[in-house]
C-alpha positions in Angstrom: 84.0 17.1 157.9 87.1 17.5 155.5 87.0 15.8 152.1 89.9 13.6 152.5 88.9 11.7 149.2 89.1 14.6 147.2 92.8 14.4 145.4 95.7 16.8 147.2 97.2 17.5 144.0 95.6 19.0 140.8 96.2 18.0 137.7 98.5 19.2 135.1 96.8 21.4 132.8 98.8 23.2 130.0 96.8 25.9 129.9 95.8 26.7 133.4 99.7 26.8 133.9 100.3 29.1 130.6 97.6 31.6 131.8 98.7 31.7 135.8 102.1 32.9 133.7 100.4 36.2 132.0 98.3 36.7 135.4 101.5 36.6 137.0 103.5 39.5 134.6 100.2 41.2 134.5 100.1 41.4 138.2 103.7 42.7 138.3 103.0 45.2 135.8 100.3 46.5 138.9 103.2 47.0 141.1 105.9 48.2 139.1 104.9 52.3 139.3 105.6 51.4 143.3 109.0 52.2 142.3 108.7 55.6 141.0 106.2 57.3 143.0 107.0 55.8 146.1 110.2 54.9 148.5 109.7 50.7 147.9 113.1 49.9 147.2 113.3 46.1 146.2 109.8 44.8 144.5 111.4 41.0 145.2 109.6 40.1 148.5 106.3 41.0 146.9 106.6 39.0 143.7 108.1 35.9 145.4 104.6 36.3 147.4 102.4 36.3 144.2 104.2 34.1 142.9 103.9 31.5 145.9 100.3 32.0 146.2 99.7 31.7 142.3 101.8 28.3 142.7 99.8 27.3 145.7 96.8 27.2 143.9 97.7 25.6 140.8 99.7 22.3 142.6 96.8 21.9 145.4 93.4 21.3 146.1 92.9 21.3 149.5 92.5 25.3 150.1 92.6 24.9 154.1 96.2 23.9 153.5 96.8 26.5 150.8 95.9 29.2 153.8 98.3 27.6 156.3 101.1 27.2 153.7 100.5 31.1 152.5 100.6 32.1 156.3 103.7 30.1 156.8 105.2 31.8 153.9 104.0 35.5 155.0 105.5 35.2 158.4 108.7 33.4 157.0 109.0 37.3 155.0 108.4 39.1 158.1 110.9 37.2 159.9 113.7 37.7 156.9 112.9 41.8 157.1 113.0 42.1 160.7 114.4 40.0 163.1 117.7 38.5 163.6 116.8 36.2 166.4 116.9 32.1 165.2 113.8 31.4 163.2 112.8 28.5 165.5 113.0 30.6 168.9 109.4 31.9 170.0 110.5 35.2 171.1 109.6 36.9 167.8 106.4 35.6 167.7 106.1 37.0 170.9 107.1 40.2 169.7 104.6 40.4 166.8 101.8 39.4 168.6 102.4 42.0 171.2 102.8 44.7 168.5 99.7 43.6 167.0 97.6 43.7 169.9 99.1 47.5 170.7 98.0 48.4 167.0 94.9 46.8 166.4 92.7 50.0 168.1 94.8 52.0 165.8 93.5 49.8 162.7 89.8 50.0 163.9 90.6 54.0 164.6 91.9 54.2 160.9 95.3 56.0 162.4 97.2 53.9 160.9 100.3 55.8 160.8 100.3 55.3 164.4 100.9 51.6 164.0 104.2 49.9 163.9 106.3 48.7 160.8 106.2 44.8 161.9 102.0 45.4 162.1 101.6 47.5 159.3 104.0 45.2 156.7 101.7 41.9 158.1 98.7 42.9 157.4 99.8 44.1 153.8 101.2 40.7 153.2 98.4 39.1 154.2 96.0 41.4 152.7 98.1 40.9 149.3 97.8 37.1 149.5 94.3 37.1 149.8 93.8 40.0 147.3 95.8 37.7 144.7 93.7 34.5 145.5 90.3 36.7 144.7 91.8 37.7 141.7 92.8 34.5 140.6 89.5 32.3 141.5 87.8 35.3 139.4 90.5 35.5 136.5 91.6 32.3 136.0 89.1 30.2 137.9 85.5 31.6 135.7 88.1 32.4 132.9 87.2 36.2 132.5 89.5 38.3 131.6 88.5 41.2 129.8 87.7 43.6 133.1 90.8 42.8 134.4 92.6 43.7 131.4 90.5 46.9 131.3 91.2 48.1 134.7 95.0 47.9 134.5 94.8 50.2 131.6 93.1 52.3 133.0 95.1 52.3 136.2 98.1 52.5 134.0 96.9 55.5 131.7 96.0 57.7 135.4 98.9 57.0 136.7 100.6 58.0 133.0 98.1 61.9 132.7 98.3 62.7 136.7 101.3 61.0 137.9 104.9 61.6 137.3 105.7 58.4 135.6 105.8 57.2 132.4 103.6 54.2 131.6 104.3 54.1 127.9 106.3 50.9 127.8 103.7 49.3 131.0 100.3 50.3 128.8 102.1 48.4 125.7 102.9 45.5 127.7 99.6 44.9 129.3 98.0 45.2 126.2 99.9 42.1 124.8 99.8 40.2 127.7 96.3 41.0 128.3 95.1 39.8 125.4 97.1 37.0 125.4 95.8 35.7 128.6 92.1 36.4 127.4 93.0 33.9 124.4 94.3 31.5 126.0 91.1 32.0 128.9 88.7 31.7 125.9 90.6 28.0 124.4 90.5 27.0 128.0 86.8 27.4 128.2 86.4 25.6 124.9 87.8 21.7 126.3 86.3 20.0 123.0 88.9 21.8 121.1 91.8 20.1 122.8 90.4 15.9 122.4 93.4 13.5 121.4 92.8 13.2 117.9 95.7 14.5 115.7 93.3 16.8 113.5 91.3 18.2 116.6 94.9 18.7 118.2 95.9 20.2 115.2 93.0 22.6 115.4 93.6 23.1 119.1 97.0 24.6 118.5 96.1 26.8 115.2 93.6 28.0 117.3 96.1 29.2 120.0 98.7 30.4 117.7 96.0 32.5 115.3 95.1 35.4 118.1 99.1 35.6 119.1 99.7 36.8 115.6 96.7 38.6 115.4 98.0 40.7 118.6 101.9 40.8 117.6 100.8 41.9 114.2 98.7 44.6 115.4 100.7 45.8 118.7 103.9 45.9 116.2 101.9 48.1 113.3 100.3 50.6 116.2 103.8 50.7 117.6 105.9 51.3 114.8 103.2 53.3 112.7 103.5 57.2 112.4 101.3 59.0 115.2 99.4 61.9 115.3 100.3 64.9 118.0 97.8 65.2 120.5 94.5 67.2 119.8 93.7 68.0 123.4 95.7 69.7 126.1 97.7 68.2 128.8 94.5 67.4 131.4 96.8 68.3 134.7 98.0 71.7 133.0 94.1 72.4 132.4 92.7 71.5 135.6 95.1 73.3 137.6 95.5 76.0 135.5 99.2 75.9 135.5 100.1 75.6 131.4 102.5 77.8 129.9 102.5 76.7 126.0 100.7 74.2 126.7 103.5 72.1 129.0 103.5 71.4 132.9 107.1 72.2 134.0 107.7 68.8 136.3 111.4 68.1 135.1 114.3 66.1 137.2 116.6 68.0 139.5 119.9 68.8 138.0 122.3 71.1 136.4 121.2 73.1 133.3 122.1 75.9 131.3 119.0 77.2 130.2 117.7 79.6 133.2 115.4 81.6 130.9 112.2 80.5 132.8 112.2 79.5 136.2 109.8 78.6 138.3 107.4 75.3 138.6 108.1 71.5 140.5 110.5 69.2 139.7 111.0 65.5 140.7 114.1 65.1 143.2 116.6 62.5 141.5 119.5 60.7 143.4 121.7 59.9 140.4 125.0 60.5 141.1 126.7 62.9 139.3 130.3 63.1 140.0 132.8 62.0 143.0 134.8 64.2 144.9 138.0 64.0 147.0 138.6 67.2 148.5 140.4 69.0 151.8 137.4 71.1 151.5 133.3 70.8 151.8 131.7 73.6 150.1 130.1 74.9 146.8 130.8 73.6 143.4 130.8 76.9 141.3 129.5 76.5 137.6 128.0 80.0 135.9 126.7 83.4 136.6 124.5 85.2 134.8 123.9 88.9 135.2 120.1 90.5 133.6 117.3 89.3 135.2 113.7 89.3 132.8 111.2 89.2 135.3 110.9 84.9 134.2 114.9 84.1 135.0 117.9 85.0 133.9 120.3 85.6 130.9 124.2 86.4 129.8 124.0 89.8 128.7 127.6 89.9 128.3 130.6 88.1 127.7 134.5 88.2 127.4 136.2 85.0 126.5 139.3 84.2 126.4 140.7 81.1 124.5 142.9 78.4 126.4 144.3 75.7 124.3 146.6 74.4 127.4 144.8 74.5 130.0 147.2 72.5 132.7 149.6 75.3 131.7 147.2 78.5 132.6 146.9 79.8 135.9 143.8 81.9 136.9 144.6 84.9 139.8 142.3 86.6 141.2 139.0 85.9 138.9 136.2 86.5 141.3 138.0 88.1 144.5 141.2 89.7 146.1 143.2 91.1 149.1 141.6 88.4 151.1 142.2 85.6 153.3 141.5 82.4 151.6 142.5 78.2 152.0 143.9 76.6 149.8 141.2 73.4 148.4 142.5 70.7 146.1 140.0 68.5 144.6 139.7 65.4 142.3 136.3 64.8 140.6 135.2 62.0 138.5 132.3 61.9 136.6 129.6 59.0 136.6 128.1 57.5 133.2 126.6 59.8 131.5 126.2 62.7 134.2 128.7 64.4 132.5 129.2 68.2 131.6 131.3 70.5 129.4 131.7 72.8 131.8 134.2 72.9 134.5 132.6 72.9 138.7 135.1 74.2 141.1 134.9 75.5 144.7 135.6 79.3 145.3 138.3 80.7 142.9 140.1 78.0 140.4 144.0 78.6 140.7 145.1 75.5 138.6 143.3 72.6 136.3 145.5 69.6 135.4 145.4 65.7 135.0 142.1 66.0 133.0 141.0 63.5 130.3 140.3 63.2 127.5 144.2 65.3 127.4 143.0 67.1 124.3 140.2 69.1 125.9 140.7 73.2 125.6 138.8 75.5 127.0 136.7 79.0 126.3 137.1 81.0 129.6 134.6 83.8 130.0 136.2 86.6 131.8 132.6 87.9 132.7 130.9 85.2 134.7 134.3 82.9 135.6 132.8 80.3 133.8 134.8 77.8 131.8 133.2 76.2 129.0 135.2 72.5 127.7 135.9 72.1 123.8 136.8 69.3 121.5 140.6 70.2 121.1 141.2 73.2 118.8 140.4 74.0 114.9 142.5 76.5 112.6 140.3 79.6 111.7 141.1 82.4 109.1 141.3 86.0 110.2 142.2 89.5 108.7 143.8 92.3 110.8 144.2 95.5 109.2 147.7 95.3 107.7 146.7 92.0 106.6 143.3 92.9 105.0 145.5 95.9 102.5 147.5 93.2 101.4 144.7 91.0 100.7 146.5 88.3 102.9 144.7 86.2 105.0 146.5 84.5 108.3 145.5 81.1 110.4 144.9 81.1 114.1 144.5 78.4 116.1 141.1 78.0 118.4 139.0 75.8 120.6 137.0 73.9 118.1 133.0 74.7 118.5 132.3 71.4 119.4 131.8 71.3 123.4 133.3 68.2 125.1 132.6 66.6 128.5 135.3 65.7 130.6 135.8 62.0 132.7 137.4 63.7 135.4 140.0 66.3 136.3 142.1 67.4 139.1 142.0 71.1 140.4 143.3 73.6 142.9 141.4 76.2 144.1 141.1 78.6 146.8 138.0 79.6 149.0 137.9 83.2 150.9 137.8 83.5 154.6 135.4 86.5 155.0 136.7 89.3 157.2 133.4 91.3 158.6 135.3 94.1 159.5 136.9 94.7 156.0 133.3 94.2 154.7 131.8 96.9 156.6 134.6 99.3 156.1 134.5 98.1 151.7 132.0 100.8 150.9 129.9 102.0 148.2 132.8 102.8 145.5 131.5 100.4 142.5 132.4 101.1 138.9 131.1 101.5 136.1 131.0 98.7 134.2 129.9 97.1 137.7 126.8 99.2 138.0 126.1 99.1 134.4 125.5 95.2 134.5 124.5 94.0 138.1 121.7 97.3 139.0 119.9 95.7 136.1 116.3 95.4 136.6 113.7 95.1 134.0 110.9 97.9 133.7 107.8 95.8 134.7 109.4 94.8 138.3 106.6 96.0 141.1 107.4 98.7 142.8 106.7 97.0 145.9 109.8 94.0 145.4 111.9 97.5 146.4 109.3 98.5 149.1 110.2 95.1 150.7 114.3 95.7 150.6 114.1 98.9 152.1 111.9 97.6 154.5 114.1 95.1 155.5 117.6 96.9 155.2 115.9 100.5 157.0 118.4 100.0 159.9 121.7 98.6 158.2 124.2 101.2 157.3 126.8 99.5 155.1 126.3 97.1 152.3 127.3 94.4 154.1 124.7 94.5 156.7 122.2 94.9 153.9 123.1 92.1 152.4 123.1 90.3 155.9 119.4 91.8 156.7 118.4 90.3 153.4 119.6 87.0 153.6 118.5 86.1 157.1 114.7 88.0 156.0 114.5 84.9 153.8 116.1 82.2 155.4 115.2 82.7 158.7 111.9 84.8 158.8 109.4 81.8 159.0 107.8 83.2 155.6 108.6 81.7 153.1 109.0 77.9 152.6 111.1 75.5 151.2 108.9 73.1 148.4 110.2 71.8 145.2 107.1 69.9 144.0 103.6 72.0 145.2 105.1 75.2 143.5 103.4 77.3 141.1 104.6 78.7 137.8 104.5 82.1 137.3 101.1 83.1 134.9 101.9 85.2 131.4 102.8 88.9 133.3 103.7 87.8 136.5 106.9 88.5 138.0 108.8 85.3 139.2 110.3 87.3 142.1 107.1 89.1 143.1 104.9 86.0 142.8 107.5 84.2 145.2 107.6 87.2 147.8 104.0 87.9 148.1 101.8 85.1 146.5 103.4 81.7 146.6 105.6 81.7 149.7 107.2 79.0 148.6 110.0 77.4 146.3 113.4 76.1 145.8 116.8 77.8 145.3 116.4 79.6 142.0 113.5 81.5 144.3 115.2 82.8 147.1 118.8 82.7 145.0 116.7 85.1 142.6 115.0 86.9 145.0 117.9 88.1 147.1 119.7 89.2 144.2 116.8 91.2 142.7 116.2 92.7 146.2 119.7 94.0 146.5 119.6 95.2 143.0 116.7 97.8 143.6 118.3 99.1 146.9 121.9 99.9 144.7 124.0 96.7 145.7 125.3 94.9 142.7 124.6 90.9 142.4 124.5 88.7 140.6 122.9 84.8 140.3 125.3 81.9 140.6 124.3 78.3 139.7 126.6 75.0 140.5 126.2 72.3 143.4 125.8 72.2 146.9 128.6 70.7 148.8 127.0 67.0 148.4 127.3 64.2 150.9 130.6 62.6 152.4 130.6 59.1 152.4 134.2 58.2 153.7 136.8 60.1 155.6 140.9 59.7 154.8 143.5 60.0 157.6 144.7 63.0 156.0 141.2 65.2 156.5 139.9 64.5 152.9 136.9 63.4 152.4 135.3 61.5 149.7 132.3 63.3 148.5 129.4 62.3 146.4 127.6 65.1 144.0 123.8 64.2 143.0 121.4 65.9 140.3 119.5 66.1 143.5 122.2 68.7 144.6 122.3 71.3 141.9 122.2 74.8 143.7 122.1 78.3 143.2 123.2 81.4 144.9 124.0 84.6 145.1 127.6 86.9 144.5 127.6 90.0 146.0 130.2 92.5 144.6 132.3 94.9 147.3 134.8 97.2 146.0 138.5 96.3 146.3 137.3 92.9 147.0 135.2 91.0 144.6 132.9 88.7 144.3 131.5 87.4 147.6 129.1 84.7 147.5 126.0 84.4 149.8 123.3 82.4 150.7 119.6 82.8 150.4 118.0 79.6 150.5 116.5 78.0 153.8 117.8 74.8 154.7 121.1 75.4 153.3 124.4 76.6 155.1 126.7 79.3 154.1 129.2 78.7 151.3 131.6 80.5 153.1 133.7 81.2 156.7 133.3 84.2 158.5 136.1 85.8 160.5 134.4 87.6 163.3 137.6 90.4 163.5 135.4 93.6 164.7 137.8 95.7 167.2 135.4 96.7 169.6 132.1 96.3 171.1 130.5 99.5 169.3 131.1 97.6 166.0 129.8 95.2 166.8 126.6 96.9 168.1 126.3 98.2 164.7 125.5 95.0 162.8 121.8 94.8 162.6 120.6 92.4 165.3 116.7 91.9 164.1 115.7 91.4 168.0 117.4 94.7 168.9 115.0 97.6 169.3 115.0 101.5 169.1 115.2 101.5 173.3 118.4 99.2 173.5 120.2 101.1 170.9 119.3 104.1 172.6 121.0 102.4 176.1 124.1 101.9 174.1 124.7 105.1 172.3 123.6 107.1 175.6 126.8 106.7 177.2 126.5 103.1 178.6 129.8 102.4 176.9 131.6 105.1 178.3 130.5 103.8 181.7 131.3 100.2 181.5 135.0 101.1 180.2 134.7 103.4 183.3 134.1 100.6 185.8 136.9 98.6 184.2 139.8 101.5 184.0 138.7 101.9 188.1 138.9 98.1 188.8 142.5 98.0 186.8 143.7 100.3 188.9 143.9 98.5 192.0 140.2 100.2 194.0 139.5 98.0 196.5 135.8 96.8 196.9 133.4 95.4 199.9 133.4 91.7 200.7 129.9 91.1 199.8 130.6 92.1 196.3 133.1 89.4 196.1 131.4 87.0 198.6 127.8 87.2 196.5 129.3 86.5 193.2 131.4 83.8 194.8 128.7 82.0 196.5 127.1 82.1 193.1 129.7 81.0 191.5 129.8 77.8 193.4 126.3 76.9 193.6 125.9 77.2 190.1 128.7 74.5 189.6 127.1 72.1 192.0 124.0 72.9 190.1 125.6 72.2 186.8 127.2 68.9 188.3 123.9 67.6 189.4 121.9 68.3 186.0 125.2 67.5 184.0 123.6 64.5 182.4 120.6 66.5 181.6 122.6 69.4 179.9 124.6 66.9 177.9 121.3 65.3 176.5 120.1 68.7 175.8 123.2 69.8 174.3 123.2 66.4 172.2 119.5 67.1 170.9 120.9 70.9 170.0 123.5 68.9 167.8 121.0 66.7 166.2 118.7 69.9 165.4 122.0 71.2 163.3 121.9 68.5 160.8 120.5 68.3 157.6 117.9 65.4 156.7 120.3 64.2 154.1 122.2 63.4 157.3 120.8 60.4 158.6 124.1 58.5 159.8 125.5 61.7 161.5 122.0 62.5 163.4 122.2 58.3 164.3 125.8 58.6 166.2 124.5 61.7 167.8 121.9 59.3 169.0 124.0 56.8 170.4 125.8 58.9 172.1 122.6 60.0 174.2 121.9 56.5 174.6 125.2 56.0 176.1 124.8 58.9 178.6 121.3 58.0 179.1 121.7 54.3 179.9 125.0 52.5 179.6 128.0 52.4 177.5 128.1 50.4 174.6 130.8 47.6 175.0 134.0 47.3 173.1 133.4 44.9 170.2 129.7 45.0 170.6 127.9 45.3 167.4 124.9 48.0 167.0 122.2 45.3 167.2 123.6 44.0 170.3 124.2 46.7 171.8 120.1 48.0 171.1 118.7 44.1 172.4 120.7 45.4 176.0 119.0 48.8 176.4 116.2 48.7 178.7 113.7 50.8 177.1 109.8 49.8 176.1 108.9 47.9 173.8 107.6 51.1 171.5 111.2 52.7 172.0 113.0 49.0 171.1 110.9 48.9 167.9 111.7 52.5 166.5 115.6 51.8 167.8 115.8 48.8 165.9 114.2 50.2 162.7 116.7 53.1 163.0 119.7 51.0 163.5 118.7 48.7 160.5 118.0 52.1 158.1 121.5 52.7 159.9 123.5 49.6 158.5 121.8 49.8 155.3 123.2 53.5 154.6 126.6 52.3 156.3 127.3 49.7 154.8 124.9 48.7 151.8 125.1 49.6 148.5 121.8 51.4 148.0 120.9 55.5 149.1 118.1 55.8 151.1 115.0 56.9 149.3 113.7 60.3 149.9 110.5 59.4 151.9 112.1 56.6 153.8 114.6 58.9 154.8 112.1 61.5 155.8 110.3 58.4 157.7 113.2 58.0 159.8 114.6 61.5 160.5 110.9 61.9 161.9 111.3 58.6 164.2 115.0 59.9 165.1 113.6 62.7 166.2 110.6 61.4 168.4 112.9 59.1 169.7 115.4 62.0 171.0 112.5 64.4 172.3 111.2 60.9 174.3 114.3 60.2 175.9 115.1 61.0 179.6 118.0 60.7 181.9 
């Protein structure tokens, strides 16, 4: 039988309530590395839920209603996240306890991947709620601390070695905290202290206050106190054997201007870094750098030339000529402290104006088109010859040394429209100064790197084809793999493009950027590496065609320029997963032309067919029909008949050919993509089932579709990631987006007209 005599409220103890307080930061300090190693957003939902049950516990006794309220509260969450239905309506409770009873096998099978969302986000709340009530019975209920306090710093210093996250300022906190709460743990335990005479009060509260200034004094000494460098090595370098001087390269994504040592992971990071408003989506060209070490790449040369006005100056014809180009006029503006002193602009830059701060100048380097911003200009002394016999000395006027970073600036550019029949006919004329600069290769490069390109480019004839044969080898060969975190660095002697072609397999950008242009070097084509942004994401569309774009860290990008004489600098892409920079007019004159590009599924017996007089025969069998020879009816009957059934097959399966052609559309997007791929999936919804009403919101529109309940769960969490993207404020987090390009995906392959 229930106590009913046993009071429903406890009473108000100081310090019970001052130590549920630390327990309470202490616990949060638990959580907070959820936020950097993994795709939990908003931390909110699960401190208002430790918070609750810590509260809970202090202002009742009766712990039979302390369970019910906590339940109350865990559903009351689950409803808020994801429903939309009236609170007091049943048919969400319906729809959780159906989802639990489809995922409870998968919880007792441990495939709990398998299980939904709604399930999975339940039984964490609930397993968090109790988890917090242990805690606090042991903690703060037998007053015993220490442990606790001991395990978070532990947890805290792992996370700190093997992790990448820094724990400094959450190892410093706990610290204070923790021994805070053990104080106040230990007064607790010691009621005599706290009678209601004055001088035992007295005591009481000197007693309190002496071990907080013991552990600000100390905490603030160690803190501010000079520290010795560490003795030992970095623990992850040594385990895994991956330490070059010492240091693990795992560095943010983004821009930088030292390229000396590539090679290693890095930590994807959505900061934006500038906003675009363009006519034009493509590559935001920063630098180029021309002698490759065998570790990455340098400036062995450079030409620059001094601009002190640089809305007056025009640039012609930089990087490439007598070509077909589009015009591209762009505005970017910079975000915070993402800022650069070097100008990014798409293709060739034709005009720079309406930059602040007005006073910038800039050093142009002729070499590798890059444009480097300077603090306004300085007055510097020189001596020509006639100048130097008179012992005369003369001022000229200079951008200052010190390099500036611009808020924003307005450009016009223009991007070339590739013709493949000019690049096929450009030929092997290079000059000098071409092949003395981009044929570089150093000494130690393997023999076997120049095995591979001839391998590759045995059946191309022109440069252009090479370069072709090359770039699809690395993009589209299944070989090598696209991985920016579980990527080796390169051991002392190793060369970075060897290890990536035959060892590793894997990488980012600068790897197959790198790699291409060291390939083409060794088989006589000069290239050269290139270094800027990818085209970044559009977020709004103007009536005009220009779109808003937004450039992150997470987009810095590098490529390759390939030079052809009479033309330029052509840029090319190596990297899988990324499109072409540029267009491609597809202007050959006639079919043999064509025939000669390198087609990798063409063999020797085909191109045999072709050259063997096949040609002559088709254009045969078309000059005869042209001139009027009459043929049999069956020859026009048979095709005809064909013909015919072929539409009425077409008609019958059109729904299934637009559902295929639909899931062919979704396969072209990016995973960055998420709200394009998501339309795409409406619209087979629409052909699949019914059309979605005029003035029908998403939400209602999903409720109507008559699909399973499995289906109407993944819709539903797709259409709320949808909204959030839409029309929230927040990016999508890397792994959630993953999560739900995976679903989207599913979803499309399990849909059937």
């Amino acid at each position: 039988m229930l106590n009913l005599a046993r009071p429903f409220l406890r009473p108000f103890q100081p310090l019970e309530w001052a130590a549920a307080f630390l327990f309470f930061w202490l616990l949060r300090e638990w959580l907070l590395p959820l936020n950097a190693l993994t795709d939990t957003g908003d931390l909110g939902e699960f401190l208002v839920l430790i918070a609750g049950v810590l509260l809970l516990d202090l202002l009742v006794q009766w712990r039979w209603f302390t369970a019910i309220i906590k339940l109350l509260g865990i559903f009351t969450l689950l409803y808020y996240n994801y429903f939309v239905t009236p609170f007091w309506e049943l048919a969400w409770l319906k729809a959780v306890a159906a989802r639990l009873s489809h995922d409870l096998p998968f919880l007792f099978q441990m495939h709990w991947t398998e299980m939904s969302l709604i399930s999975r986000n339940l039984l964490f709340y609930i397993l968090l709620a109790a988890l917090v009530s242990l805690l606090a019975f042991l903690v703060l209920g037998h007053k015993q601390g220490l442990w606790f306090v001991f395990l978070e710093e532990a947890y805290l210093a792992t996370l700190d070695t093997f992790m990448p996250y820094d724990a400094d300022g959450s190892i410093m906190r706990t610290l204070v905290l923790g021994f805070m709460l053990i104080a106040v743990l230990h007064l607790q335990s010691m009621g005599k202290l706290a009678a209601s005479s004055k001088s035992k009060s007295f005591r009481f509260w000197g007693a309190l206050l002496a071990p907080l200034l013991i552990i600000a004094i100390t905490v603030g000494l160690a803190y501010a106190g000079p520290k010795k460098a560490p003795s030992w090595p970095d623990p992850v370098a040594y385990f895994t054997k991956q330490q070059a001087d010492n240091t693990v390269y795992m560095s943010k994504v983004g821009y930088d201007n030292n390229d000396e040592q590539l090679g290693g992971p890095f930590i994807q990071d959505n900061t934006p870094v500038f906003t675009a408003i363009s006519n034009e989506r493509t590559y935001w060209r920063g630098d180029s750098k021309d002698m490759y070490t065998g570790k990455g790449w340098q400036k062995a040369v450079s030409d620059r030339e001094a601009i002190l006005k640089p809305n007056e100056y025009t640039w012609t014809d930089q990087l490439f000529e007598n070509m077909e180009t589009k015009e591209v006029h762009a505005t970017l503006d910079f975000h915070g402290e993402a800022k650069y002193s070097t100008i990014f602009y798409p293709g060739q830059l034709t005009k720079l104006d309406h930059y602040t701060p007005q006073h910038a100048t800039i050093l142009y380097d002729r070499i590798s088109q890059s444009l480097d911003i300077r603090n306004g200009t300085e007055m510097y002394r020189i001596r020509s010859r006639e100048l130097r016999e008179q012992q005369r000395q003369q001022q000229v006027e200079k951008p200052s040394a010190v390099r500036l970073k611009l808020n924003n600036y307005r450009l016009t550019a223009e991007v070339p429209i590739l013709s493949e029949k000019n690049m096929l006919e450009a030929g092997t004329d290079y000059p000098a100064s071409i092949k003395q600069h981009y044929l570089q290769l150093p000494a130690t490069l393997p023999p076997r790197v120049k095995q591979l390109a001839q391998q590759i480019t045995q059946k191309a004839k022109t440069p252009y084809e090479k370069v072709q044969a090359v770039s699809t080898y690395l993009r589209n060969s299944g070989k090598y793999r696209y991985e920016t975190k579980d990527v080796p660095i390169p051991e002392e002697g190793q060369d970075f493009v060897d290890q990536f072609l035959f060892e590793s397999y894997r990488g980012y950008c600068d790897h197959f950027s790198t790699s291409m242009a060291v390939m083409l070097r060794t088989i006589g084509i000069p290239a050269r590496w290139v270094k800027g942004f990818a085209p970044g994401t559009s977020v709004q569309t103007e009536g005009d065609g220009t779109e808003i774009i937004e450039v992150q860290n997470r987009d810095a990008h590098s490529w390759v320029e390939v030079y052809f004489p009479n033309y330029g600098w052509i840029p090319f892409e190596a990297t899988a997963t990324f499109s072409s920079p540029i267009r491609i007019n597809h202007d050959l004159q006639n079919e043999q032309q064509q025939q000669n590009l390198p087609v990798p599924q063409l063999n020797d017996q085909d191109r045999d067919s072709v050259s063997n007089g096949r040609l002559e025969e088709l254009e045969a069998m078309t000059d005869t029909a042209a001139s009027g020879q009459s043929h049999s009816w069956p020859f026009i009957a048979i095709p005809l008949v064909a013909a015919i059934a072929g539409v009425i097959l077409l008609w019958i399966k059109r729904r299934h050919l637009l559902v295929w052609w639909l899931r062919r559309q979704l396969s072209e997007y990016q995973e960055e993509q998420f709200t394009q791929k998501y339309q795409v999936l409406l619209k087979m919804l629409e052909r699949i089932f019914y059309t979605r009403h005029e003035g029908e919101t998403l939400r209602e529109y999903v409720n109507r579709l008559s699909v399973s309940g499995e289906k109407r769960q993944d819709l539903w969490y797709l259409t709320q990631m949808y909204e959030r993207v839409q029309y929230g404020t927040k990016q999508m987090e890397g792994k959630a987006r993953a999560i739900a390009n995976k679903i989207l995906e599913q979803l499309s392959q399990q849909l059937k007209p």
